[in-house]
PDB file of N, CA, C and O in Angstrom:
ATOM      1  N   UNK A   1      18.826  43.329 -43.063  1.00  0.00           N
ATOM      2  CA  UNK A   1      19.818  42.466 -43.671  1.00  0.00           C
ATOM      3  C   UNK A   1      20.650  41.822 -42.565  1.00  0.00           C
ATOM      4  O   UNK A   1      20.942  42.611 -41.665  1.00  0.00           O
ATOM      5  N   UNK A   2      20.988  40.885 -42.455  1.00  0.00           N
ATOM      6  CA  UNK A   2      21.401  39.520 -41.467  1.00  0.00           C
ATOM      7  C   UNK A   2      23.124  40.198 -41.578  1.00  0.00           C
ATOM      8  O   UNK A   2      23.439  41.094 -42.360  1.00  0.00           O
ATOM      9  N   UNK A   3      23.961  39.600 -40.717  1.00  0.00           N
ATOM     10  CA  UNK A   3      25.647  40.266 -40.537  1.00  0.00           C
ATOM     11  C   UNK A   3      26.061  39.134 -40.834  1.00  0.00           C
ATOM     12  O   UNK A   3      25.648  38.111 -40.289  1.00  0.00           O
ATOM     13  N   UNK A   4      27.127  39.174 -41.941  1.00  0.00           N
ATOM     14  CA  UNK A   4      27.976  37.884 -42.368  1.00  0.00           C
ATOM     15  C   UNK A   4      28.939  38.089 -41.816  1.00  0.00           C
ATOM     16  O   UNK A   4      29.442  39.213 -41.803  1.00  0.00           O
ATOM     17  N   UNK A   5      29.578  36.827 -41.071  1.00  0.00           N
ATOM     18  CA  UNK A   5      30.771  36.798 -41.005  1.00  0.00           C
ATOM     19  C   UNK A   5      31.632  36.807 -41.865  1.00  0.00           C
ATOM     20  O   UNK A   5      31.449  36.683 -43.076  1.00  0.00           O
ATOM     21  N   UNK A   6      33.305  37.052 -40.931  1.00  0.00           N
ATOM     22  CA  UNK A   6      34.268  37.666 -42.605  1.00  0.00           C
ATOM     23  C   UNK A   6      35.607  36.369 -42.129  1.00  0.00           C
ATOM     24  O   UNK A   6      36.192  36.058 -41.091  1.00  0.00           O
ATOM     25  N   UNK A   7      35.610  36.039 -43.181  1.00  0.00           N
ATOM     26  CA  UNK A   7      37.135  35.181 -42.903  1.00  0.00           C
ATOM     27  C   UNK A   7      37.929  35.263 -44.035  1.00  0.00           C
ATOM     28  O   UNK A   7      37.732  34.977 -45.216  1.00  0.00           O
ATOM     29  N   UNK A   8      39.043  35.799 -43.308  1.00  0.00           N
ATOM     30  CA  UNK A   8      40.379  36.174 -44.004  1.00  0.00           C
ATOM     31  C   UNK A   8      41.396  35.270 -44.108  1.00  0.00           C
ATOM     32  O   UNK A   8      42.115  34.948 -43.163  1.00  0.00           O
ATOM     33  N   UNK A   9      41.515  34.694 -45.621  1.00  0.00           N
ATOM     34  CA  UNK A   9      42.620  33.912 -45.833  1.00  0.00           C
ATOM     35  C   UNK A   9      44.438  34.261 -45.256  1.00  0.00           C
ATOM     36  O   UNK A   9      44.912  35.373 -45.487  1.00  0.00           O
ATOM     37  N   UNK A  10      45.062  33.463 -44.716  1.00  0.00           N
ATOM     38  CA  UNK A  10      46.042  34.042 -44.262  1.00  0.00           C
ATOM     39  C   UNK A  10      47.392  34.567 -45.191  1.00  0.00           C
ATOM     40  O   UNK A  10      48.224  35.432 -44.917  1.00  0.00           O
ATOM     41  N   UNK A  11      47.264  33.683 -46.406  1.00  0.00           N
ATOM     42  CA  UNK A  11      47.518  34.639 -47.467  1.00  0.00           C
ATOM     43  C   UNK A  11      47.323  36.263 -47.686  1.00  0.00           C
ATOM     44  O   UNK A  11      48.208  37.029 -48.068  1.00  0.00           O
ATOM     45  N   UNK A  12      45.975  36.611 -47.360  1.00  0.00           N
ATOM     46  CA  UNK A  12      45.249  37.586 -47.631  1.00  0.00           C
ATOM     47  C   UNK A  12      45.927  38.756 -46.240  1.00  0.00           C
ATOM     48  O   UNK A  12      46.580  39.792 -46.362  1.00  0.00           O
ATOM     49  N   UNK A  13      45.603  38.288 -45.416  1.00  0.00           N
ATOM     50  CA  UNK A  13      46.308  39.183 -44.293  1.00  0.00           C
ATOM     51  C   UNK A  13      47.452  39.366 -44.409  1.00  0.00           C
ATOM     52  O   UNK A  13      47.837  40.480 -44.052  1.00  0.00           O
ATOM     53  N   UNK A  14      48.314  38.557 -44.851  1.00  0.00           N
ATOM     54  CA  UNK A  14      49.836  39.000 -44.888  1.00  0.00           C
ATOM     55  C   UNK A  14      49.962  40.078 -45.910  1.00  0.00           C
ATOM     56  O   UNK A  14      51.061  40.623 -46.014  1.00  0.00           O
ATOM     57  N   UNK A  15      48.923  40.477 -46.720  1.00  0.00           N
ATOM     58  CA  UNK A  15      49.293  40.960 -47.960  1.00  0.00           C
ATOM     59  C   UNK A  15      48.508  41.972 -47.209  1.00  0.00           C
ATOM     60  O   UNK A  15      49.375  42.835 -47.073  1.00  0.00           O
ATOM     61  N   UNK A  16      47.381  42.472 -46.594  1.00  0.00           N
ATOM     62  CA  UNK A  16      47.271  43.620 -45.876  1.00  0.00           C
ATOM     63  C   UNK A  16      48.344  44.232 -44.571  1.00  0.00           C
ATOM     64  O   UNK A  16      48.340  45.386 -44.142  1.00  0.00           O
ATOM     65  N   UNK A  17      49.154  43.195 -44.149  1.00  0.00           N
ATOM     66  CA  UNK A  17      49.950  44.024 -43.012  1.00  0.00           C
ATOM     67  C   UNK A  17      51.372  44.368 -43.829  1.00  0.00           C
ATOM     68  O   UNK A  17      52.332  44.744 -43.157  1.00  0.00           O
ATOM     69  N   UNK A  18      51.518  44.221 -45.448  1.00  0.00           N
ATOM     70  CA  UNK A  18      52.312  44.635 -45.999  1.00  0.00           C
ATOM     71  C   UNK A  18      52.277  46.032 -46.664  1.00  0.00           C
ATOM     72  O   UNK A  18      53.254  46.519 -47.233  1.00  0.00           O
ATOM     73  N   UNK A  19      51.145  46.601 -46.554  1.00  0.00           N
ATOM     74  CA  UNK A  19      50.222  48.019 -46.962  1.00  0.00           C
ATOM     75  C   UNK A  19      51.034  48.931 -46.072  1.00  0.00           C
ATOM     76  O   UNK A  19      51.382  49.025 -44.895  1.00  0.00           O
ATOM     77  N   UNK A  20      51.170  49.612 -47.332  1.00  0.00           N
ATOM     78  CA  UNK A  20      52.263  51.196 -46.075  1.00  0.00           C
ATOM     79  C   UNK A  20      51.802  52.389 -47.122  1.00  0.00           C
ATOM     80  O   UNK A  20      51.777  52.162 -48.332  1.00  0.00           O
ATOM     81  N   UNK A  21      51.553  53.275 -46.747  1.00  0.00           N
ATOM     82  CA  UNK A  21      51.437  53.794 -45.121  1.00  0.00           C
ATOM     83  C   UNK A  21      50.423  52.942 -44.160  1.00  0.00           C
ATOM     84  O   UNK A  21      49.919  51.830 -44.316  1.00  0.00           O
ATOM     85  N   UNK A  22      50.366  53.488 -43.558  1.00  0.00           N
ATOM     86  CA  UNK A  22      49.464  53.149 -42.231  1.00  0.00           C
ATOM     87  C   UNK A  22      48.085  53.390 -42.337  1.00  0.00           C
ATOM     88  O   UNK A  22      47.156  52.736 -41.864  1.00  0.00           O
ATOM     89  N   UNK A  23      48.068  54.383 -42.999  1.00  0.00           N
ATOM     90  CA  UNK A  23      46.820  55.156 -43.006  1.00  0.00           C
ATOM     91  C   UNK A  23      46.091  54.515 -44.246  1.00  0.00           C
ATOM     92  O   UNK A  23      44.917  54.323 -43.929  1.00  0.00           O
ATOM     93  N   UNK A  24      46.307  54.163 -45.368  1.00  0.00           N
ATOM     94  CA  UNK A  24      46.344  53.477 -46.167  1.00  0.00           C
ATOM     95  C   UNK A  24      45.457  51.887 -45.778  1.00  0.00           C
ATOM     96  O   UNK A  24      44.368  51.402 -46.087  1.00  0.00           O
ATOM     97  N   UNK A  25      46.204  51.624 -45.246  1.00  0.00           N
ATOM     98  CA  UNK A  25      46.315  50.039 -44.568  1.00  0.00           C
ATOM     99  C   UNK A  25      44.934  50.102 -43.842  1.00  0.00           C
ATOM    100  O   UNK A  25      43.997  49.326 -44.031  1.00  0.00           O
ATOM    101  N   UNK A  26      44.967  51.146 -42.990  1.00  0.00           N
ATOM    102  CA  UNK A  26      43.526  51.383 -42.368  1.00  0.00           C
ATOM    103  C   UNK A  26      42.479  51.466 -42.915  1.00  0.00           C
ATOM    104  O   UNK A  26      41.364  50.978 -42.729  1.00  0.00           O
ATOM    105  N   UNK A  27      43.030  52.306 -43.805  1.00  0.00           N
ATOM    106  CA  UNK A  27      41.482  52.210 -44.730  1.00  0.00           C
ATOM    107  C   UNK A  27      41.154  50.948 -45.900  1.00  0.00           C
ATOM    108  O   UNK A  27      40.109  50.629 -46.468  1.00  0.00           O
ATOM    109  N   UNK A  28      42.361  50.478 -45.959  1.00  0.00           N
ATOM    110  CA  UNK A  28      41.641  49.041 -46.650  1.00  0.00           C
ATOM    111  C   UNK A  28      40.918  48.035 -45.346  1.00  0.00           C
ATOM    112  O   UNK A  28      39.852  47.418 -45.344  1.00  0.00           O
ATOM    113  N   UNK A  29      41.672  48.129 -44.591  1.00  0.00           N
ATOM    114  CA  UNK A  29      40.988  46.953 -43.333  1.00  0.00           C
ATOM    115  C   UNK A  29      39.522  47.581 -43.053  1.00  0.00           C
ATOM    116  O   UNK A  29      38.629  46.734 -43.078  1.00  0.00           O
ATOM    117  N   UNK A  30      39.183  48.668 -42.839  1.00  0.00           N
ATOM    118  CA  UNK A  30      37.810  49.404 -42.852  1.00  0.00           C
ATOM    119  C   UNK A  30      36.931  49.129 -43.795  1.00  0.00           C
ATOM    120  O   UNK A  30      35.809  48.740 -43.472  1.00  0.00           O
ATOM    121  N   UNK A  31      37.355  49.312 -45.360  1.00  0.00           N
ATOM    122  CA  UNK A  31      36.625  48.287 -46.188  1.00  0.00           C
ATOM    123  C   UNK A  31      36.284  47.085 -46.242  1.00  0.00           C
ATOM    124  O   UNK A  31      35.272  46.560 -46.706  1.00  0.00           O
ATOM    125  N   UNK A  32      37.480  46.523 -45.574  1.00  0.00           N
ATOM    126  CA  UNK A  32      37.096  45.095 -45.556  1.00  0.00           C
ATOM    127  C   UNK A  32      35.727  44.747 -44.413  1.00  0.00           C
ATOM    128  O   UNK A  32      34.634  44.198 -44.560  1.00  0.00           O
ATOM    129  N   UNK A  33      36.363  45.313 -43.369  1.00  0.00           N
ATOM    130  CA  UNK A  33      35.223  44.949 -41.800  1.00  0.00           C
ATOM    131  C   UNK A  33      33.889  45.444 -42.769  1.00  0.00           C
ATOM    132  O   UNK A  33      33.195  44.523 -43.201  1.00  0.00           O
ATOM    133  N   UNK A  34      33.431  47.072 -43.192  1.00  0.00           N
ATOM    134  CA  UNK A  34      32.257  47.132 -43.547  1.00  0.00           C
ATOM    135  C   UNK A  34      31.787  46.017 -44.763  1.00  0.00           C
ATOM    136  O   UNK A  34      30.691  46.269 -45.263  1.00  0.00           O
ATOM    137  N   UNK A  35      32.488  44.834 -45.280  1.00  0.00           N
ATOM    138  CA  UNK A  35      31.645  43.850 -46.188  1.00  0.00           C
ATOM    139  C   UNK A  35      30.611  43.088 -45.194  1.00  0.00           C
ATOM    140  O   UNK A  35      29.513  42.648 -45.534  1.00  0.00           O
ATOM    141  N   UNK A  36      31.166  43.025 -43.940  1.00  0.00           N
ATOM    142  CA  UNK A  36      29.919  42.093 -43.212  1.00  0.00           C
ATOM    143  C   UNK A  36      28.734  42.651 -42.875  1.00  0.00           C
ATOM    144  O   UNK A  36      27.701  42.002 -42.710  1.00  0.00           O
ATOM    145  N   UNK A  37      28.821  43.684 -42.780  1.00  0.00           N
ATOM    146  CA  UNK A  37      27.558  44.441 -42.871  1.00  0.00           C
ATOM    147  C   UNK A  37      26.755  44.491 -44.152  1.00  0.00           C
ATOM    148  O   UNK A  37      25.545  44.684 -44.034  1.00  0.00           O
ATOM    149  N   UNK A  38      27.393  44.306 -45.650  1.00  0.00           N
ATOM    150  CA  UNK A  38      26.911  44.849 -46.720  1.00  0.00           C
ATOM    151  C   UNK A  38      28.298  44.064 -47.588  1.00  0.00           C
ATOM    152  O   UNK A  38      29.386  44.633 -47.673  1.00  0.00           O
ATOM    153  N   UNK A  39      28.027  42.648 -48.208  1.00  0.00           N
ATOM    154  CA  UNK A  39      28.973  42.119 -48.800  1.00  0.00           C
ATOM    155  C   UNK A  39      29.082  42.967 -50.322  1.00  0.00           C
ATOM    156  O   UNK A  39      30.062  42.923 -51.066  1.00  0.00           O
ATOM    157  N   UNK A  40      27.976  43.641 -50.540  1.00  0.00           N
ATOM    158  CA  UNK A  40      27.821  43.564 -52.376  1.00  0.00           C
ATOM    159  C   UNK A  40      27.885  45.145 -52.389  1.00  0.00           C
ATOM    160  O   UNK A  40      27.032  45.595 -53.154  1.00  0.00           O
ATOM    161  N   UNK A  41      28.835  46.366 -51.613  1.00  0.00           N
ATOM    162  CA  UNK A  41      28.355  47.018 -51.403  1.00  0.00           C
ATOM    163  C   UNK A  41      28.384  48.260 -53.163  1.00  0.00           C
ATOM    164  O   UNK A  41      28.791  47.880 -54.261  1.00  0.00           O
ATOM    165  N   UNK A  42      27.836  49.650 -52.846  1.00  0.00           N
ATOM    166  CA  UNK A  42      28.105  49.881 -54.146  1.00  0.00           C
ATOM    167  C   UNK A  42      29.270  49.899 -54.626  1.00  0.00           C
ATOM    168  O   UNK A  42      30.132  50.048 -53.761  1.00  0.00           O
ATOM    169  N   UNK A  43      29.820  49.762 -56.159  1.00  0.00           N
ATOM    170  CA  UNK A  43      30.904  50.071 -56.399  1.00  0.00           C
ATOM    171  C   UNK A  43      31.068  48.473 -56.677  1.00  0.00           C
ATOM    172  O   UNK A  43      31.411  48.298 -57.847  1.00  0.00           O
ATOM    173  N   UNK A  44      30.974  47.665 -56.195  1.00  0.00           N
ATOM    174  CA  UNK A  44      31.661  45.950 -56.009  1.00  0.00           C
ATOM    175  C   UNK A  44      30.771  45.992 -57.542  1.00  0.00           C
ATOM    176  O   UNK A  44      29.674  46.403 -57.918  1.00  0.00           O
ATOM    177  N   UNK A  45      32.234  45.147 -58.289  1.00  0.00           N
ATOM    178  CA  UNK A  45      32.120  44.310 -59.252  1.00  0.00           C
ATOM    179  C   UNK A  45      32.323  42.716 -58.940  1.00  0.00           C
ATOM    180  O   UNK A  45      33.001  42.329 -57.988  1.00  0.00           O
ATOM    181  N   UNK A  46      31.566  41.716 -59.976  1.00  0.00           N
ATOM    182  CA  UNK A  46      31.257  40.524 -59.827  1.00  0.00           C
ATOM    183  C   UNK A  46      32.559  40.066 -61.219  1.00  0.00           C
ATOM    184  O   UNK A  46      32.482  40.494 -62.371  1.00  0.00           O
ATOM    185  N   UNK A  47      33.655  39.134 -60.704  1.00  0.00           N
ATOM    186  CA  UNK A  47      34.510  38.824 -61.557  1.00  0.00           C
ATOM    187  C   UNK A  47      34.368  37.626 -62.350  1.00  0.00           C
ATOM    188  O   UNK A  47      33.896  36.587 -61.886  1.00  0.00           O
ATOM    189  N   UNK A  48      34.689  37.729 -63.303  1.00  0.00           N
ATOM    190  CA  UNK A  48      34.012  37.199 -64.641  1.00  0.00           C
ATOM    191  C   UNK A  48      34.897  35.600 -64.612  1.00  0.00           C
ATOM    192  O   UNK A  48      36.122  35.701 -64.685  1.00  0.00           O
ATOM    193  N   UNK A  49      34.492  34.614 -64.542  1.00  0.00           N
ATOM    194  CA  UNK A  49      34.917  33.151 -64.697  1.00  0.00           C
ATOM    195  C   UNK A  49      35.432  32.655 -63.430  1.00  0.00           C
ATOM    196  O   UNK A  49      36.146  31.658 -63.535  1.00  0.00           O
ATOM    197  N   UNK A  50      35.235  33.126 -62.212  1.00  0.00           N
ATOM    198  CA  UNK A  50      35.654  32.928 -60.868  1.00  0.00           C
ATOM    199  C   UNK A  50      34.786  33.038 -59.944  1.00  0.00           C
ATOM    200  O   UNK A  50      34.992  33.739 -58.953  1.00  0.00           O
ATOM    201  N   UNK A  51      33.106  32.005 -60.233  1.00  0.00           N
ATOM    202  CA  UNK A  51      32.376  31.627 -59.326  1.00  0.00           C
ATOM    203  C   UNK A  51      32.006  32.686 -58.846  1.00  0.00           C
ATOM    204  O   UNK A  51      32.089  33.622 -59.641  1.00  0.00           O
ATOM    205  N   UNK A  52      31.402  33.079 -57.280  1.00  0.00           N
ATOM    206  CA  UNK A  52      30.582  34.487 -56.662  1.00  0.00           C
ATOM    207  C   UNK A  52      31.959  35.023 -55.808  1.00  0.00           C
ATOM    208  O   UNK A  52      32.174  34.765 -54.624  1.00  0.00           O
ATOM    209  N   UNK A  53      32.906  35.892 -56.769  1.00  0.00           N
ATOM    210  CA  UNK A  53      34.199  36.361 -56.334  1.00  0.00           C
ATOM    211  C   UNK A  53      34.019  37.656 -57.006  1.00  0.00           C
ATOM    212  O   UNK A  53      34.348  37.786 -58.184  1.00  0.00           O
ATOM    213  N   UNK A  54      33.516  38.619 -56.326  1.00  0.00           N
ATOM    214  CA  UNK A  54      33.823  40.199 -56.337  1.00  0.00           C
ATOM    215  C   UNK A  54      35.254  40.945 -55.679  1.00  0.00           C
ATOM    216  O   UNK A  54      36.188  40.636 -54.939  1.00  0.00           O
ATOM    217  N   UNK A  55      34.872  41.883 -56.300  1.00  0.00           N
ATOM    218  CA  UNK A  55      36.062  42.761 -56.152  1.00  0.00           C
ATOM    219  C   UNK A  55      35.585  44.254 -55.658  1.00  0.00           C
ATOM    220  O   UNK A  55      34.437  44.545 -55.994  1.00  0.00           O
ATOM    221  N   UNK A  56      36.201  45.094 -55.017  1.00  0.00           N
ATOM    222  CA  UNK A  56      35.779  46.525 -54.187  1.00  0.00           C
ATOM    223  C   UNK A  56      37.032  47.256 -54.357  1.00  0.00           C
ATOM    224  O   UNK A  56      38.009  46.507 -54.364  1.00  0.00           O
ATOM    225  N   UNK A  57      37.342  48.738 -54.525  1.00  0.00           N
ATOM    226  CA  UNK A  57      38.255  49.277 -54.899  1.00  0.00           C
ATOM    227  C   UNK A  57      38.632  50.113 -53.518  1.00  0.00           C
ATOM    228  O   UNK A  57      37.943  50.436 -52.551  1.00  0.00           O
ATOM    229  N   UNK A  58      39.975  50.315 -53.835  1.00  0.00           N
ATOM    230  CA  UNK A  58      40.248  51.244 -52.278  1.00  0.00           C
ATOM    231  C   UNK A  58      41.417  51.974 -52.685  1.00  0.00           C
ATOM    232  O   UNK A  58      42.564  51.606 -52.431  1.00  0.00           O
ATOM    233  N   UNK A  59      41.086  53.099 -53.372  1.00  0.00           N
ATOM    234  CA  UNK A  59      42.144  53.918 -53.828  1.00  0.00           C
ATOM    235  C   UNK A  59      42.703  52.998 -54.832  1.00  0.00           C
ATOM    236  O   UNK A  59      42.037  52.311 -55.608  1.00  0.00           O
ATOM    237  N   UNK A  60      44.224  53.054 -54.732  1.00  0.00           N
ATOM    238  CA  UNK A  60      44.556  52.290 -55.753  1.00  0.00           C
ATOM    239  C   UNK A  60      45.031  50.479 -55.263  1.00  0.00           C
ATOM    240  O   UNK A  60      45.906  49.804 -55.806  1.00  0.00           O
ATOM    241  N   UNK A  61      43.974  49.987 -53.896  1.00  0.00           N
ATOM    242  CA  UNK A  61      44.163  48.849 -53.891  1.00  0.00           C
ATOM    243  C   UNK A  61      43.103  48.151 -54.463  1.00  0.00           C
ATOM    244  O   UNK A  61      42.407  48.939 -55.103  1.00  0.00           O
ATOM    245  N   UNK A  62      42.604  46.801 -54.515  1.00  0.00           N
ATOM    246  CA  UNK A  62      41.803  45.685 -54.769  1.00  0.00           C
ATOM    247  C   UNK A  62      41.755  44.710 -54.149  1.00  0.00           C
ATOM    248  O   UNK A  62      42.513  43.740 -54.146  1.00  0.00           O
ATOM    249  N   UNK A  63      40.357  45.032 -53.276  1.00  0.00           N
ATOM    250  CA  UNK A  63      39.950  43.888 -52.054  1.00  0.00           C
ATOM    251  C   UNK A  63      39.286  42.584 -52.922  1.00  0.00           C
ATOM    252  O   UNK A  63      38.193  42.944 -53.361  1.00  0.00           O
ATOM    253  N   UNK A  64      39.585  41.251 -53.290  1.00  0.00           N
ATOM    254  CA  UNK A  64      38.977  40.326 -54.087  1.00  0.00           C
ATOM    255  C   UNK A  64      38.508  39.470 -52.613  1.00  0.00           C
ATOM    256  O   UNK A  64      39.179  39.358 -51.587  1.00  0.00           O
ATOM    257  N   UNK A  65      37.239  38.966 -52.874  1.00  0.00           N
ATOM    258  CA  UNK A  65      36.814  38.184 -51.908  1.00  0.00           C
ATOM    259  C   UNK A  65      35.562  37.414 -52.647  1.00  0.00           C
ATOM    260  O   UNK A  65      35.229  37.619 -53.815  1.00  0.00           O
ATOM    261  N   UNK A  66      34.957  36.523 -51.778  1.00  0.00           N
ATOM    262  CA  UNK A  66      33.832  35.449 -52.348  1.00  0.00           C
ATOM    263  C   UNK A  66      32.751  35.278 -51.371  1.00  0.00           C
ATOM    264  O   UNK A  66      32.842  34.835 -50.226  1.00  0.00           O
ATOM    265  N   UNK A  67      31.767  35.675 -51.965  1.00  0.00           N
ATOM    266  CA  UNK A  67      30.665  35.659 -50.917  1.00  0.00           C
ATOM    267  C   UNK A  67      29.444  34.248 -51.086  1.00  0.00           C
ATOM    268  O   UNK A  67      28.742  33.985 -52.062  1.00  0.00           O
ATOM    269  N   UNK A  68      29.541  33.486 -49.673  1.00  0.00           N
ATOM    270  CA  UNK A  68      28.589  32.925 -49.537  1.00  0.00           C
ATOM    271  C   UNK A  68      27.492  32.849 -48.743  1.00  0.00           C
ATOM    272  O   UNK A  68      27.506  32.693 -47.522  1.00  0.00           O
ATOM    273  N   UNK A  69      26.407  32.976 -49.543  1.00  0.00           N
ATOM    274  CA  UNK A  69      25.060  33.766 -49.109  1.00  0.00           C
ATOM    275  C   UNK A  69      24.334  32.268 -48.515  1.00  0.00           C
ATOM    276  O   UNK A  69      23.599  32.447 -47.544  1.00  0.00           O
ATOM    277  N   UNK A  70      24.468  30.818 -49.000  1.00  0.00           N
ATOM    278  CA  UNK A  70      24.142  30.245 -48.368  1.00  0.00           C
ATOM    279  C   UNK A  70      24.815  30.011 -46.652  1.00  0.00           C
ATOM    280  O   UNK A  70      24.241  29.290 -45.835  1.00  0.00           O
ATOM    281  N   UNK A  71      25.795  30.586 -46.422  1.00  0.00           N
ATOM    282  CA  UNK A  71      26.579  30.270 -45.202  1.00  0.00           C
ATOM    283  C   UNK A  71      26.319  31.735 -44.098  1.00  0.00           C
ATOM    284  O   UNK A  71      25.917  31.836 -42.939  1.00  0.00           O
ATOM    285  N   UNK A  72      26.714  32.595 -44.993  1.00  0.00           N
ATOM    286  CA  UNK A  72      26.428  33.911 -44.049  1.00  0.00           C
ATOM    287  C   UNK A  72      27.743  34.328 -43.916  1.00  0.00           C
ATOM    288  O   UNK A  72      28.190  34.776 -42.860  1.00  0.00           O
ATOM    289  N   UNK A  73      28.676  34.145 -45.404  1.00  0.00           N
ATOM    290  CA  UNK A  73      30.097  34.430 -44.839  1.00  0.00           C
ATOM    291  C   UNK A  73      30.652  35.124 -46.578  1.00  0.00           C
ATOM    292  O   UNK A  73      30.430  35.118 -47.789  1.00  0.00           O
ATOM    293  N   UNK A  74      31.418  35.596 -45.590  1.00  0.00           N
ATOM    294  CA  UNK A  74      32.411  36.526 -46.915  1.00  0.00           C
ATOM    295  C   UNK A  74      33.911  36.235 -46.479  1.00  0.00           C
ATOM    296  O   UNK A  74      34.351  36.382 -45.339  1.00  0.00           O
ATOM    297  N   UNK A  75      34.455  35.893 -47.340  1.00  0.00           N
ATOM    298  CA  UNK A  75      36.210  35.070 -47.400  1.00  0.00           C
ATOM    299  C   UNK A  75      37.171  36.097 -48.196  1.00  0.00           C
ATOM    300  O   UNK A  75      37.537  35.796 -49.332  1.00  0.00           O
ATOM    301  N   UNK A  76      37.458  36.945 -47.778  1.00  0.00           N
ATOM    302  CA  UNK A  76      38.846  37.598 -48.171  1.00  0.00           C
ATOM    303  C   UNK A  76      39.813  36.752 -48.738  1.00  0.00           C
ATOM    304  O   UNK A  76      40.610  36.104 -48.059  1.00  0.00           O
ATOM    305  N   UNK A  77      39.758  36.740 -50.134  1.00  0.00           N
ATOM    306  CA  UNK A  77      40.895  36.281 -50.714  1.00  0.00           C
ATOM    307  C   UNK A  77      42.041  36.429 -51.055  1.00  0.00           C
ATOM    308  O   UNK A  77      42.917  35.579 -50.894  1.00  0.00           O
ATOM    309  N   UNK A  78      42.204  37.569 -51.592  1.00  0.00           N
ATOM    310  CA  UNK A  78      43.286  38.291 -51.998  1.00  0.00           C
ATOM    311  C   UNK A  78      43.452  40.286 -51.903  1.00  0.00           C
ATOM    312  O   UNK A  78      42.577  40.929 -52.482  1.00  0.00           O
ATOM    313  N   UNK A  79      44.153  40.763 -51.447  1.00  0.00           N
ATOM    314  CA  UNK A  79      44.602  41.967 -51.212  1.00  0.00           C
ATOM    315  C   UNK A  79      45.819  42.507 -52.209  1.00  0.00           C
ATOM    316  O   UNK A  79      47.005  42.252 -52.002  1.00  0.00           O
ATOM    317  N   UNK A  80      45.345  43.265 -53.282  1.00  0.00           N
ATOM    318  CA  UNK A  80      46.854  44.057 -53.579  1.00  0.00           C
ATOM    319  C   UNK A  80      46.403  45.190 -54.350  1.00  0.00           C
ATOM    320  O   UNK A  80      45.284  45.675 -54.520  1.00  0.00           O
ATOM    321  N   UNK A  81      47.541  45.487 -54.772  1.00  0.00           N
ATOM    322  CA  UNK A  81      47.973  46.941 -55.752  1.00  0.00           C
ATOM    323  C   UNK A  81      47.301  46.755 -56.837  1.00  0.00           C
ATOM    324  O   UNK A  81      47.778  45.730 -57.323  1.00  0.00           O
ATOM    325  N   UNK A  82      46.256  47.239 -57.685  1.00  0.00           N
ATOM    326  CA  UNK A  82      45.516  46.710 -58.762  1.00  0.00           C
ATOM    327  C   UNK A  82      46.139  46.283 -60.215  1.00  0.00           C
ATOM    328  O   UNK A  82      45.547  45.691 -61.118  1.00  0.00           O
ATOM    329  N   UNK A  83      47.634  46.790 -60.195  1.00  0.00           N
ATOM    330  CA  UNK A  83      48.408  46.318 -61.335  1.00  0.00           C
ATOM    331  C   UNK A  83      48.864  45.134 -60.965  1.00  0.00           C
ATOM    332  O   UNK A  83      49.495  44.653 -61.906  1.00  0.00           O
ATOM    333  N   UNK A  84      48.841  44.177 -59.708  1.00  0.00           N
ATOM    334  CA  UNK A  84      49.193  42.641 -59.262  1.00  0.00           C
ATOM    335  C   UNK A  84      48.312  42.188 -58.961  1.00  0.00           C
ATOM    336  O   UNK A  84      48.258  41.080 -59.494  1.00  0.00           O
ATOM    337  N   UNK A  85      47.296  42.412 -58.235  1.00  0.00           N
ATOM    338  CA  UNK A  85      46.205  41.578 -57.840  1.00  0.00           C
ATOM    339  C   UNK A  85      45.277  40.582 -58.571  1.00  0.00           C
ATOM    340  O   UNK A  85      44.800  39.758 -57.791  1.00  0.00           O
ATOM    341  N   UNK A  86      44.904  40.439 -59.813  1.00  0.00           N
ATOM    342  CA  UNK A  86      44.187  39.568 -60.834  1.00  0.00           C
ATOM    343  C   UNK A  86      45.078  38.936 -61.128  1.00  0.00           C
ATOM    344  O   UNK A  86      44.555  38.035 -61.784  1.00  0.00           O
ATOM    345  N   UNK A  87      46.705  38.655 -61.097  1.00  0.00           N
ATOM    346  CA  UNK A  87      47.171  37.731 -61.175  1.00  0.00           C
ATOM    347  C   UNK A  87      47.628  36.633 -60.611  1.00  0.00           C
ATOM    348  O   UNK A  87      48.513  36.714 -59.759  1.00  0.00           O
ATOM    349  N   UNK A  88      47.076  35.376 -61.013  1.00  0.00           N
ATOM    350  CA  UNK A  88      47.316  33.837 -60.547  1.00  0.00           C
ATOM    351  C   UNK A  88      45.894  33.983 -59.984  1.00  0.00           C
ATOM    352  O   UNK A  88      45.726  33.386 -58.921  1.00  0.00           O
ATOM    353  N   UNK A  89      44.728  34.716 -60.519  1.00  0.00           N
ATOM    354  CA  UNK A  89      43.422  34.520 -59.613  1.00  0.00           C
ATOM    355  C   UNK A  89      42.689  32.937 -60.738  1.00  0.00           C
ATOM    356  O   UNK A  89      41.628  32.397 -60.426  1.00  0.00           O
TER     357      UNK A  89
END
């Protein structure tokens, strides 16, 4: 399987360097890096009326991102707490 690049909306990063604890934070950014290896990995749901935009769980956060398979890239969209994150998607 080919390595996609990952690009992170800057929206999206601000909303990961707002993640506390630390440890926490780490392990969402770890989820995120392993999508380029494996965009669809298990567990990823495909979100319903929002084009090829999955979602991956991380404790109680929600990594939303969009994968394009014609490009070789995965786009971090949105990062949050799963009771905020689907909203304004």
């Amino acid at each position: 399987m080919e390595s996609y690049s990952l690009r992170i909306k800057r929206s999206a990063a601000k909303e990961i360097e707002g993640i506390e604890p630390r440890k926490v934070r780490r392990q969402v950014v770890e989820r995120v890096q392993a999508l380029a290896s494996n965009p669809r990995p298990r567990g990823c749901e495909k979100l319903a009326g929002v084009g090829e935009r999955y979602r991956v769980r991380q404790g109680s956060w929600r990594i939303v991102y969009e994968v394009r398979d014609d490009e070789l890239v995965v786009v971090l969209v949105k990062v949050g707490h799963r009771r905020d994150v689907y909203k304004g998607l």
